[in-house]
MOPAC internal coordinates of N, CA, C and O (Angstrom, degrees):
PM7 1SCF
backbone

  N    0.0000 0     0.00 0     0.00 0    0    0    0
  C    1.4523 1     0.00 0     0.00 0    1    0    0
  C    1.5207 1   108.91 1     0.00 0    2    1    0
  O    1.2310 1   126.26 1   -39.13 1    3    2    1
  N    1.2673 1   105.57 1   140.87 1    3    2    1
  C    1.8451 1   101.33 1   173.25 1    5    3    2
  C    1.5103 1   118.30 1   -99.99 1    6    5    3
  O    1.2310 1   116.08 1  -145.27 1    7    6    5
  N    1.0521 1   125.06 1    34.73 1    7    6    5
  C    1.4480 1   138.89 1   178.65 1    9    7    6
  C    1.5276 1   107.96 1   159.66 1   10    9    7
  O    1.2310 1   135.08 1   -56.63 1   11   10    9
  N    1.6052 1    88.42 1   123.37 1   11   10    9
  C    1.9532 1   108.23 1   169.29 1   13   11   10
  C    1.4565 1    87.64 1   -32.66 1   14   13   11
  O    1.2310 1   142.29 1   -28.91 1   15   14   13
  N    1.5943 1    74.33 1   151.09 1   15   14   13
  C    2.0454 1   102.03 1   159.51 1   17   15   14
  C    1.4760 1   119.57 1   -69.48 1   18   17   15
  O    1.2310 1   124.83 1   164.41 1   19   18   17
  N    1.3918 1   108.33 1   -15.59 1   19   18   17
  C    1.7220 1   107.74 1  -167.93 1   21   19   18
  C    1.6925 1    91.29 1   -97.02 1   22   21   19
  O    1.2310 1   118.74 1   152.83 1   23   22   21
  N    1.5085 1   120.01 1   -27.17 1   23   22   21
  C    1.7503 1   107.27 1   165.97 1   25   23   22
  C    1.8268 1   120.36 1   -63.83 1   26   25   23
  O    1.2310 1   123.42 1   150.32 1   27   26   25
  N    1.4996 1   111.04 1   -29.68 1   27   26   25
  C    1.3360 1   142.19 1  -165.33 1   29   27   26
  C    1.3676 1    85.48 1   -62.83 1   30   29   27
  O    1.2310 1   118.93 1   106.36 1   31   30   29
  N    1.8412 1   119.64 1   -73.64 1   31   30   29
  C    1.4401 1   126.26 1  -155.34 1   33   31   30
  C    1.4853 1   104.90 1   -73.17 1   34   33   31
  O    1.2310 1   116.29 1   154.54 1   35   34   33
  N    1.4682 1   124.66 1   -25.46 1   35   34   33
  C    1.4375 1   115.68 1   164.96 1   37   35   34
  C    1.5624 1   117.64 1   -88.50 1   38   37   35
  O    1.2310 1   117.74 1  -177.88 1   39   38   37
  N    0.8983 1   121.91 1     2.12 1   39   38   37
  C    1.9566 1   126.30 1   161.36 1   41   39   38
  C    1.3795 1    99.11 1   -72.92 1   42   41   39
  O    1.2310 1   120.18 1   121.17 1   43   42   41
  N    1.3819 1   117.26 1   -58.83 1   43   42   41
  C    1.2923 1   125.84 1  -169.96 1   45   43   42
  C    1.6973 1   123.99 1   -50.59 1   46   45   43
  O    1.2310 1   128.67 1   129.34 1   47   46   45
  N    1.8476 1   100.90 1   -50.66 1   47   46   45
  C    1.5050 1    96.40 1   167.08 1   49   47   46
  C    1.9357 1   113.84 1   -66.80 1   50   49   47
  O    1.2310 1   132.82 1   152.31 1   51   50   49
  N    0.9642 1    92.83 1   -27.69 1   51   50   49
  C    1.9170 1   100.45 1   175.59 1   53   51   50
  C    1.7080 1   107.25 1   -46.05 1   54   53   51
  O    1.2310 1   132.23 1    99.51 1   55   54   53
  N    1.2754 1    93.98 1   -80.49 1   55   54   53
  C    1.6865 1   107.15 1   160.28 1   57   55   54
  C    1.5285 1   114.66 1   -10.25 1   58   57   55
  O    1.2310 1   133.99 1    79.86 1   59   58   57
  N    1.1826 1    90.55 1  -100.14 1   59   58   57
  C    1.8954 1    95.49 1  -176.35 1   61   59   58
  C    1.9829 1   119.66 1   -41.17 1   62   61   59
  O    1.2310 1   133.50 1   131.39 1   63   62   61
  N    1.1801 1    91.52 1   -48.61 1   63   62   61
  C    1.9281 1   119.80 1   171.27 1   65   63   62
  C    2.0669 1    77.08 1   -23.46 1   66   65   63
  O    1.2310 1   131.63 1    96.46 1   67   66   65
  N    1.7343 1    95.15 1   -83.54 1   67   66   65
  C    1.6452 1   111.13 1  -162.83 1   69   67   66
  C    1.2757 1   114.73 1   -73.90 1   70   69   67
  O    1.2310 1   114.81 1   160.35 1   71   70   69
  N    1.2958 1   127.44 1   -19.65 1   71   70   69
  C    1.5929 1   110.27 1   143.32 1   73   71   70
  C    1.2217 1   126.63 1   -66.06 1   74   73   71
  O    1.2310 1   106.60 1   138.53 1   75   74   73
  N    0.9881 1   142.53 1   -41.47 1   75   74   73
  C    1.3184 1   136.72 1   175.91 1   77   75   74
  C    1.4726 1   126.21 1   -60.96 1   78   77   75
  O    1.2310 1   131.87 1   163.04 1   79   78   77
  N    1.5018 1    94.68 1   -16.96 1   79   78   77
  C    1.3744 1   107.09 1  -174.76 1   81   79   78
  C    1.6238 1   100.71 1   -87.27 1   82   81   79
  O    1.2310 1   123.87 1   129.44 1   83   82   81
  N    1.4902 1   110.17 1   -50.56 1   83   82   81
  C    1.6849 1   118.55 1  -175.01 1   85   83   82
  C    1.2390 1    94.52 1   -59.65 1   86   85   83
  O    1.2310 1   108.24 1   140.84 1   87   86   85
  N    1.7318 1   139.59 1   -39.16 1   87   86   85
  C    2.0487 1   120.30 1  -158.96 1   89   87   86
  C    1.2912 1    80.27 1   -89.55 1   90   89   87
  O    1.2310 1   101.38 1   131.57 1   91   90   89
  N    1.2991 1   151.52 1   -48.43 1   91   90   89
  C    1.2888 1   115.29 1  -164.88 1   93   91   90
  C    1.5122 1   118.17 1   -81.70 1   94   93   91
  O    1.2310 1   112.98 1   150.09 1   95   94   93
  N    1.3509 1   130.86 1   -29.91 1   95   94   93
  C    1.2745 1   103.79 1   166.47 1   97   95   94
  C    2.0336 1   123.99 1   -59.35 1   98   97   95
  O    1.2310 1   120.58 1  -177.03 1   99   98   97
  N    0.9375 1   116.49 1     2.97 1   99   98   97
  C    1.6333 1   128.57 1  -158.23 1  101   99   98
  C    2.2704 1    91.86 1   -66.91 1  102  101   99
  O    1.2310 1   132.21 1   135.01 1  103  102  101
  N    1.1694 1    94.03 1   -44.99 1  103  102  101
  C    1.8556 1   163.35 1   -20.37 1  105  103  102
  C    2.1792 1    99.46 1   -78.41 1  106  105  103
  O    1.2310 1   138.46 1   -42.10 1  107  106  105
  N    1.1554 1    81.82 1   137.90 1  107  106  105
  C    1.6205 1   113.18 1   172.36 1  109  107  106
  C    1.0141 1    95.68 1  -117.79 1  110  109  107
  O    1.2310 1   120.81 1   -17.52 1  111  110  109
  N    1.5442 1   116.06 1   162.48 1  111  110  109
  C    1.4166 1   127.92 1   166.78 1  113  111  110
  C    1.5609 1   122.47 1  -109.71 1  114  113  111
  O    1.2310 1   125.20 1   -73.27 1  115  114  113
  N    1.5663 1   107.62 1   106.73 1  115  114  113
  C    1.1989 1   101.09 1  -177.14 1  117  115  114
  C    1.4009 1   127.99 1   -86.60 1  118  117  115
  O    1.2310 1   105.22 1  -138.54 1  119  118  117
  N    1.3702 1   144.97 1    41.46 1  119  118  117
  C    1.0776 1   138.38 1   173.50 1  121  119  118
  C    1.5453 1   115.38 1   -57.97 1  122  121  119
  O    1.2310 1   123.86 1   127.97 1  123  122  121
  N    1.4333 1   110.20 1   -52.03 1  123  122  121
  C    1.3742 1    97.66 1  -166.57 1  125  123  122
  C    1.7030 1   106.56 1  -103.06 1  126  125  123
  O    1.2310 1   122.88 1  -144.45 1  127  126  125
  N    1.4228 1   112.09 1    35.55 1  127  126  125
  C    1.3365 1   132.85 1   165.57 1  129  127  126
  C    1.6553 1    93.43 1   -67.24 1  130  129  127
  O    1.2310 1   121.94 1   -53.07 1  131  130  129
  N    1.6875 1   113.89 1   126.93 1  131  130  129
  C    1.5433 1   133.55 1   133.88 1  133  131  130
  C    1.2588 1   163.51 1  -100.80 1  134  133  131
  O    1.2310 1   111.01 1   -92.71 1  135  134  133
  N    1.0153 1   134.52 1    87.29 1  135  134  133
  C    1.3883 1   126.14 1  -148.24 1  137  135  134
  C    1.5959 1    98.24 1   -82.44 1  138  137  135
  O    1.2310 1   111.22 1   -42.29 1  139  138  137
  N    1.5321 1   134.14 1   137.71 1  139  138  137
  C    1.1806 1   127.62 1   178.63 1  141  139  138
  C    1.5885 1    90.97 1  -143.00 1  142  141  139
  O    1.2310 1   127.46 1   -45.01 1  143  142  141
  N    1.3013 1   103.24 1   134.99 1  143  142  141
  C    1.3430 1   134.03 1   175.41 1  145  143  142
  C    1.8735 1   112.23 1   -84.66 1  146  145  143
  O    1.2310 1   114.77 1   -76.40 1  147  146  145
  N    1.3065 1   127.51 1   103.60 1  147  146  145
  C    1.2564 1   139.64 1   158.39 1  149  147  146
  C    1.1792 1   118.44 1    24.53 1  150  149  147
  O    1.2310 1   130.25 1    94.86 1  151  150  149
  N    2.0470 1    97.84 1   -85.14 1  151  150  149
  C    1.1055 1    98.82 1  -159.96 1  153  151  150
  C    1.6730 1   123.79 1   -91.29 1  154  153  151
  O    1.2310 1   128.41 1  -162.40 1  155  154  153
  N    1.6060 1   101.42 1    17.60 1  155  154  153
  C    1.5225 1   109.44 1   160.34 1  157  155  154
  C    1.3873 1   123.93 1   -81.92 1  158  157  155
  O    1.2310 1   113.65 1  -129.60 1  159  158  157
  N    0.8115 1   129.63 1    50.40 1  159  158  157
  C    1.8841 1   154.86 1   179.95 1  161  159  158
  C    1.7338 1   109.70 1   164.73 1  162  161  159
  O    1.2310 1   120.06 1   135.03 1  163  162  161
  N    1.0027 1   117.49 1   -44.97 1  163  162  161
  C    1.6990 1   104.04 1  -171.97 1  165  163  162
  C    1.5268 1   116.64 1   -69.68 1  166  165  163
  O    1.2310 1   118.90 1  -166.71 1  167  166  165
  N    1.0792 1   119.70 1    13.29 1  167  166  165
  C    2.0330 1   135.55 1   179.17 1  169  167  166
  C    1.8614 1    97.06 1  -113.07 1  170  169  167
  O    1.2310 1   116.39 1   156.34 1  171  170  169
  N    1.5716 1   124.46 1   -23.66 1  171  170  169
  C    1.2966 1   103.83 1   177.05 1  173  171  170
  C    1.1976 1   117.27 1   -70.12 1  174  173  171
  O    1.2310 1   126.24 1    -5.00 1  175  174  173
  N    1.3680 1   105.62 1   175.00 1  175  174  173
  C    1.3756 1   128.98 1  -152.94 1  177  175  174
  C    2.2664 1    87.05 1   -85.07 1  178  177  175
  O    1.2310 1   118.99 1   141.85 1  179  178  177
  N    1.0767 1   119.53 1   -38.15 1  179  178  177
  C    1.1614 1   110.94 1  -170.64 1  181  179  178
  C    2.1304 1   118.24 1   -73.60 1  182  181  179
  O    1.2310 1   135.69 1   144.94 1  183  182  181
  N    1.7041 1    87.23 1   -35.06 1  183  182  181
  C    1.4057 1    98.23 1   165.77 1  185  183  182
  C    1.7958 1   127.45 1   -68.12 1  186  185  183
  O    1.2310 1   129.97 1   148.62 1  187  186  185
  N    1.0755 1    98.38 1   -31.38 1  187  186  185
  C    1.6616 1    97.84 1   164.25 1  189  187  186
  C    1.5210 1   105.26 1   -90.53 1  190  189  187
  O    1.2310 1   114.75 1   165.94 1  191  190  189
  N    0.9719 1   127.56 1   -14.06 1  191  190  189
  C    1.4829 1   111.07 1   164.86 1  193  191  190
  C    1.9409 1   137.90 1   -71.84 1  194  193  191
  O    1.2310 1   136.76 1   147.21 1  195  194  193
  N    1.9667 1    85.15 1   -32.79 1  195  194  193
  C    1.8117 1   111.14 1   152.83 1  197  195  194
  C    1.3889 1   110.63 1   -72.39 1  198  197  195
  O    1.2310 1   115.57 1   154.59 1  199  198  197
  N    1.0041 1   126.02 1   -25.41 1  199  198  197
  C    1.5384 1   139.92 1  -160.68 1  201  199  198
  C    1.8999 1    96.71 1   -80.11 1  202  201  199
  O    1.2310 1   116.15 1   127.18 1  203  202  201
  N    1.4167 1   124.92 1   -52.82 1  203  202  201
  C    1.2032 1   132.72 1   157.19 1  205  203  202
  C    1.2662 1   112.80 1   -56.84 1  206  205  203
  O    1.2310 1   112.49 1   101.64 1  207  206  205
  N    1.1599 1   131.79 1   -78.36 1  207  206  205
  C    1.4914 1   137.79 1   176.20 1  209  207  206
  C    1.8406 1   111.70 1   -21.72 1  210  209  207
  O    1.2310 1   132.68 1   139.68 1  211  210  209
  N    1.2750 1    93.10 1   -40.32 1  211  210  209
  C    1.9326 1    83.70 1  -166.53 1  213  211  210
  C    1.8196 1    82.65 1   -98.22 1  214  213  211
  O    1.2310 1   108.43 1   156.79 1  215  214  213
  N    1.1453 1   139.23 1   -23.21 1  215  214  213
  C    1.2602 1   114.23 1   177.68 1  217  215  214
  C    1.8765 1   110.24 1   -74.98 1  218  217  215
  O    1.2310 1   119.51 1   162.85 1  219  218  217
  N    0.9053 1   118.53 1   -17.15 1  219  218  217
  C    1.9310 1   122.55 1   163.68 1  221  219  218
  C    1.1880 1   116.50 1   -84.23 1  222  221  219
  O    1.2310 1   119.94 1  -159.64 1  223  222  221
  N    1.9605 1   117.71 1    20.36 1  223  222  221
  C    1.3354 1   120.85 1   172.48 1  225  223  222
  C    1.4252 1   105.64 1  -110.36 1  226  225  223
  O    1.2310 1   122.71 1   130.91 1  227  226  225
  N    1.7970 1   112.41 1   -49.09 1  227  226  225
  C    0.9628 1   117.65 1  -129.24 1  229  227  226
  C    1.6920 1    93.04 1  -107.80 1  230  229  227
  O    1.2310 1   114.38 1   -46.79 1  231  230  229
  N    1.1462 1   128.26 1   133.21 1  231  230  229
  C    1.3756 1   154.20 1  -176.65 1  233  231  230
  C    1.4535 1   116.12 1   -57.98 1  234  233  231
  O    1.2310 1   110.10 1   -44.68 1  235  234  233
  N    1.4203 1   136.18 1   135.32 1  235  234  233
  C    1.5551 1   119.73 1  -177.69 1  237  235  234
  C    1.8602 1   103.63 1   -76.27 1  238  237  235
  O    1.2310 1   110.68 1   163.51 1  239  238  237
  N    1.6421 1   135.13 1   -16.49 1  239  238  237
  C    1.0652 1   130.95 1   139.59 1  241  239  238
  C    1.5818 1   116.41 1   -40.88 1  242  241  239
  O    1.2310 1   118.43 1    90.36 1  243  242  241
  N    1.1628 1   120.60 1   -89.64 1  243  242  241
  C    1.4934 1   120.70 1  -171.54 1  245  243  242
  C    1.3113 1   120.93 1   -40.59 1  246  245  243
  O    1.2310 1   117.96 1   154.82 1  247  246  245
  N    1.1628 1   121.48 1   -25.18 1  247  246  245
  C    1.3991 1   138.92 1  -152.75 1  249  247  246
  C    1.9879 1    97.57 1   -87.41 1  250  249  247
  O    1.2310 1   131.39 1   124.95 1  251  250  249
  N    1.3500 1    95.62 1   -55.05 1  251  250  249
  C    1.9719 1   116.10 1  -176.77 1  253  251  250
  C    1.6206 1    90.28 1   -69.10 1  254  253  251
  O    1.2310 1   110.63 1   114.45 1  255  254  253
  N    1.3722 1   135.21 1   -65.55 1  255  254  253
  C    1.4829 1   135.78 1   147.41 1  257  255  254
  C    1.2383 1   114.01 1     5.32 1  258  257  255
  O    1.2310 1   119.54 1    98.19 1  259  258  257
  N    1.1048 1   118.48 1   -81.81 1  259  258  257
  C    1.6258 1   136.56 1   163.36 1  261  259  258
  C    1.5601 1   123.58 1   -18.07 1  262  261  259
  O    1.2310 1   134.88 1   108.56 1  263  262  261
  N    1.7001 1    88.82 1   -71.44 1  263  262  261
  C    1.5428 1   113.87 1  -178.45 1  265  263  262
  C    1.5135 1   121.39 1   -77.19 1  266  265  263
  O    1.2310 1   115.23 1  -178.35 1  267  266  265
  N    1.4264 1   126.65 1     1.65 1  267  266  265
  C    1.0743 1   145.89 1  -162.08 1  269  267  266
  C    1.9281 1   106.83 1   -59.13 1  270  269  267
  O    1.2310 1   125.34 1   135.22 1  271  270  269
  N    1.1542 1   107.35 1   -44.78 1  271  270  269
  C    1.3676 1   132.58 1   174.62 1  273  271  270
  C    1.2709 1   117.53 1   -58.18 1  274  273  271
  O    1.2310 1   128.32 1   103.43 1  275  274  273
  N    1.3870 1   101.58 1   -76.57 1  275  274  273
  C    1.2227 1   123.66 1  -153.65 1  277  275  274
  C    2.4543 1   105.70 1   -98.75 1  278  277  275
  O    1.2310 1   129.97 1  -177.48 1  279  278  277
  N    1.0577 1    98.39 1     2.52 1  279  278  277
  C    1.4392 1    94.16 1  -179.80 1  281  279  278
  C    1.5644 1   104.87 1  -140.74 1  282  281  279
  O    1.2310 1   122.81 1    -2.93 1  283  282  281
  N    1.2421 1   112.23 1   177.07 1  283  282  281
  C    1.4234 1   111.20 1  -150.34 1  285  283  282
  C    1.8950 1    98.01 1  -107.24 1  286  285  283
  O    1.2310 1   120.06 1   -62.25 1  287  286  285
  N    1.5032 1   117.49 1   117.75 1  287  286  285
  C    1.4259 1    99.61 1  -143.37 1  289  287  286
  C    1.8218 1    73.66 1   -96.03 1  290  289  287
  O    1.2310 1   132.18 1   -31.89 1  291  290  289
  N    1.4783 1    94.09 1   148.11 1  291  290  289
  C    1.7145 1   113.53 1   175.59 1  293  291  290
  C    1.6918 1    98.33 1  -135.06 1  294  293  291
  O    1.2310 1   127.54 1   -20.79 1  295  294  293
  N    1.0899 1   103.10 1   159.21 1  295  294  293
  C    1.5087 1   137.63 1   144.51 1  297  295  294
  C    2.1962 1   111.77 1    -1.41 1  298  297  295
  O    1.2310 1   138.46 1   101.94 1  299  298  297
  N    1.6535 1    81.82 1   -78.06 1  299  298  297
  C    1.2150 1   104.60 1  -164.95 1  301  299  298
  C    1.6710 1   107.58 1  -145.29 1  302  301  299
  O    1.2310 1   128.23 1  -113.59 1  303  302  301
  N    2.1793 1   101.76 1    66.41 1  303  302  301
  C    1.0003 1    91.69 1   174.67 1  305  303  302
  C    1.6036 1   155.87 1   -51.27 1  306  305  303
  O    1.2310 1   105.45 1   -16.04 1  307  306  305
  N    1.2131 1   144.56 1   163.96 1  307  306  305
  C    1.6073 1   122.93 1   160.81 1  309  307  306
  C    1.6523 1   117.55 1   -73.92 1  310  309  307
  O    1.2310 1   122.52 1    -6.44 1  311  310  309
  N    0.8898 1   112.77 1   173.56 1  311  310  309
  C    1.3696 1   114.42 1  -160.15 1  313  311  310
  C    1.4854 1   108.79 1   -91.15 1  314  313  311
  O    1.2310 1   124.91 1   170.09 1  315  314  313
  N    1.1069 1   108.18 1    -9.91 1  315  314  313
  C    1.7255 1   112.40 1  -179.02 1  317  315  314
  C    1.7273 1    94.81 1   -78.34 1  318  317  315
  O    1.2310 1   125.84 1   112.43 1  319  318  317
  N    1.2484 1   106.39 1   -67.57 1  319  318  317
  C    1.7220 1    92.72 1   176.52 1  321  319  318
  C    1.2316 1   139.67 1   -49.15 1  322  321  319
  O    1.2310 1   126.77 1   162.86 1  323  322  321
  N    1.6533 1   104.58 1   -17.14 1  323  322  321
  C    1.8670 1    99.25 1   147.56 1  325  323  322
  C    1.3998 1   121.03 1   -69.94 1  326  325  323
  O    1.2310 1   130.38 1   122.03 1  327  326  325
  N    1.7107 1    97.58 1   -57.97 1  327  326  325
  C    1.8243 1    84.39 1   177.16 1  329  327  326
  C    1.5240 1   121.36 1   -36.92 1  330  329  327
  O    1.2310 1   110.18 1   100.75 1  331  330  329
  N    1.2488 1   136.05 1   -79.25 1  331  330  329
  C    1.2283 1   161.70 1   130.81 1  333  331  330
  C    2.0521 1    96.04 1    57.97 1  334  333  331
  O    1.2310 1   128.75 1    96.57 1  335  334  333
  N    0.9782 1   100.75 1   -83.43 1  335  334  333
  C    1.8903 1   100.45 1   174.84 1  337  335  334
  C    1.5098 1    96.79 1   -44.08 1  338  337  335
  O    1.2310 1   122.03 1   101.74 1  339  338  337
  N    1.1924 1   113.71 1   -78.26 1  339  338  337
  C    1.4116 1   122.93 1  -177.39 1  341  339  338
  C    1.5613 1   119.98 1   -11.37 1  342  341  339
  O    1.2310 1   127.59 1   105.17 1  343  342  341
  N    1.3333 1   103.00 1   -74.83 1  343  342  341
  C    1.3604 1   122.77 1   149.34 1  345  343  342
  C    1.5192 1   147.00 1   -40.01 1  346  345  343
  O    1.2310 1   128.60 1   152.68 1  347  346  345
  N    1.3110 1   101.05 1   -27.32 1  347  346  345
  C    1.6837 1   112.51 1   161.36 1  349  347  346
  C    1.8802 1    99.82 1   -83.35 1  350  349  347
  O    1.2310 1   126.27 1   136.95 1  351  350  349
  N    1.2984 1   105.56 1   -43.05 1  351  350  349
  C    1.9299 1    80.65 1   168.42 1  353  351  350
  C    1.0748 1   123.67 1   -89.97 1  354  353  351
  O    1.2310 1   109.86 1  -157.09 1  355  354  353
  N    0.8244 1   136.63 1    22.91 1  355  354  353
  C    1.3130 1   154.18 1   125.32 1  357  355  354
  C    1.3408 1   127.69 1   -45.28 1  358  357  355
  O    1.2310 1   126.57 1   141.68 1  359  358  357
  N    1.0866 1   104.96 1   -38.32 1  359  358  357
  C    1.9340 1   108.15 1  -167.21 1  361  359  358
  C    1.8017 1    85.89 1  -105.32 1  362  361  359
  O    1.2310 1   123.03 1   163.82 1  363  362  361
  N    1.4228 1   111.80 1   -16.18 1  363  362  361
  C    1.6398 1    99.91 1  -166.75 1  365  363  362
  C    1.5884 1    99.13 1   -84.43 1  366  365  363
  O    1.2310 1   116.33 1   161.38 1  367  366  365
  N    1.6570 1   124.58 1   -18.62 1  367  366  365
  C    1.3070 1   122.68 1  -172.55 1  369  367  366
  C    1.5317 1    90.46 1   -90.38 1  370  369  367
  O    1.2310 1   107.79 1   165.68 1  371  370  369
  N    1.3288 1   140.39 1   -14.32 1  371  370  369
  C    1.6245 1   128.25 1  -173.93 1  373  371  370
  C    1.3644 1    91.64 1   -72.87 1  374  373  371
  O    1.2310 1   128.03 1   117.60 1  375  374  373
  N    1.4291 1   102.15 1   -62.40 1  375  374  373
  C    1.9363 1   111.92 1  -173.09 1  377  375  374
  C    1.2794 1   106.87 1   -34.28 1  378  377  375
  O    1.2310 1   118.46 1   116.71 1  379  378  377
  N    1.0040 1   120.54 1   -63.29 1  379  378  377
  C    1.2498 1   139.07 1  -175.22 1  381  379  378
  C    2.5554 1    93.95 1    84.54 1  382  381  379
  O    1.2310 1   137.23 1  -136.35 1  383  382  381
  N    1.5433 1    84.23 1    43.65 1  383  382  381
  C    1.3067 1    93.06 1  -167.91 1  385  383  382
  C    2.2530 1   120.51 1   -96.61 1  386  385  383
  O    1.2310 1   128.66 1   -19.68 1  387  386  385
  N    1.3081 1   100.92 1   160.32 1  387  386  385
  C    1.4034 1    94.59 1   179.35 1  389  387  386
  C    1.2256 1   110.92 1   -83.35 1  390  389  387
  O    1.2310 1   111.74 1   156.24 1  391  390  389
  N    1.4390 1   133.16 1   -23.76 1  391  390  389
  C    1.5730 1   120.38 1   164.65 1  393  391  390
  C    1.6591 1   108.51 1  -157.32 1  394  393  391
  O    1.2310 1   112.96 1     0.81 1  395  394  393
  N    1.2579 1   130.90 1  -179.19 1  395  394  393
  C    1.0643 1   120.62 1   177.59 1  397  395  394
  C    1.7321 1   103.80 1  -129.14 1  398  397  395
  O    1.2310 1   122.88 1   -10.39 1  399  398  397
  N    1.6962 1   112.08 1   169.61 1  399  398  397
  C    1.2399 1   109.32 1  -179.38 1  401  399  398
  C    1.3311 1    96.84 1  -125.00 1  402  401  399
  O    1.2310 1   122.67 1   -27.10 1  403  402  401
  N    1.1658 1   112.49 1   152.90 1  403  402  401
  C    1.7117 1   116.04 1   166.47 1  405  403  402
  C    1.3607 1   132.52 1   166.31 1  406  405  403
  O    1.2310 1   111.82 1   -63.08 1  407  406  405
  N    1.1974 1   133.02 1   116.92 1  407  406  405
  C    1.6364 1   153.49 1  -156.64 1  409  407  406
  C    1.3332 1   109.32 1   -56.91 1  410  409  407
  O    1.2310 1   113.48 1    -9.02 1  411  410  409
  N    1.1898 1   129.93 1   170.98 1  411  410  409
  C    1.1929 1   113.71 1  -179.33 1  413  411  410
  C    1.7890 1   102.26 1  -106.70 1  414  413  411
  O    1.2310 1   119.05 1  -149.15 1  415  414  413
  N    1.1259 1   119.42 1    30.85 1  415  414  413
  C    1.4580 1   106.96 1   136.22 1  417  415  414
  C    1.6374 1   124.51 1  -108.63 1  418  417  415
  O    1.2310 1   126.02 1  -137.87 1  419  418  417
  N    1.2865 1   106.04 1    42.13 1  419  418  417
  C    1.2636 1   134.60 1   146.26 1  421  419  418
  C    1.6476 1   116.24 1   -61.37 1  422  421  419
  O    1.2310 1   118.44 1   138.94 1  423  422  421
  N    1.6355 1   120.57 1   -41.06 1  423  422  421
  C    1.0689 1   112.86 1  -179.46 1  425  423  422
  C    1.7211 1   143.98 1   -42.35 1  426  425  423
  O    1.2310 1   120.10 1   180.00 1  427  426  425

């Protein structure tokens, strides 16, 4: 991980704090604005079970493919930065959300 969880959970209230602050001055209406925190679904028992399932799909090609963008391409990556794409659609089919936000100590 590149930053404790207790820096993670205070980025996170920061985050929302300054989004909420930037859509409503725009002004947007945030009522049915959500901020959802990770690891309140990505620790169930059903999400590590999709969490396996799409890693017995997905190819160490397709996977670097994937991550091409968004991860830091090396040599002889670690294995979290393949999962990593994988895993953001993943959390976007839990949400069942229109986009996601997140820093790069997200990694």
């Amino acid at each position: 991980m590149k930053a404790p969880l207790e820096l993670v959970a205070h980025r996170a209230k920061y985050y929302e704090f300054v989004l909420r602050a930037v859509i409503k001055a725009i002004p947007v209406p945030i009522e049915k604005l959500k901020f959802v925190i990770g690891s309140s679904y990505q620790l169930s028992k059903e999400y590590n079970l999709d969490h396996y399932r799409l890693a017995a799909t997905v190819t160490e090609h397709d996977a670097k493919k994937a991550g091409a963008e968004v991860v830091k391409q090396v040599s002889n990556p670690l294995l979290s930065g393949l999962l990593y794409p994988g895993l953001q659609a993943l959390d976007e089919e839990y949400l069942g959300c229109d986009f996601q936000f997140g820093g790069v100590d997200q990694d």
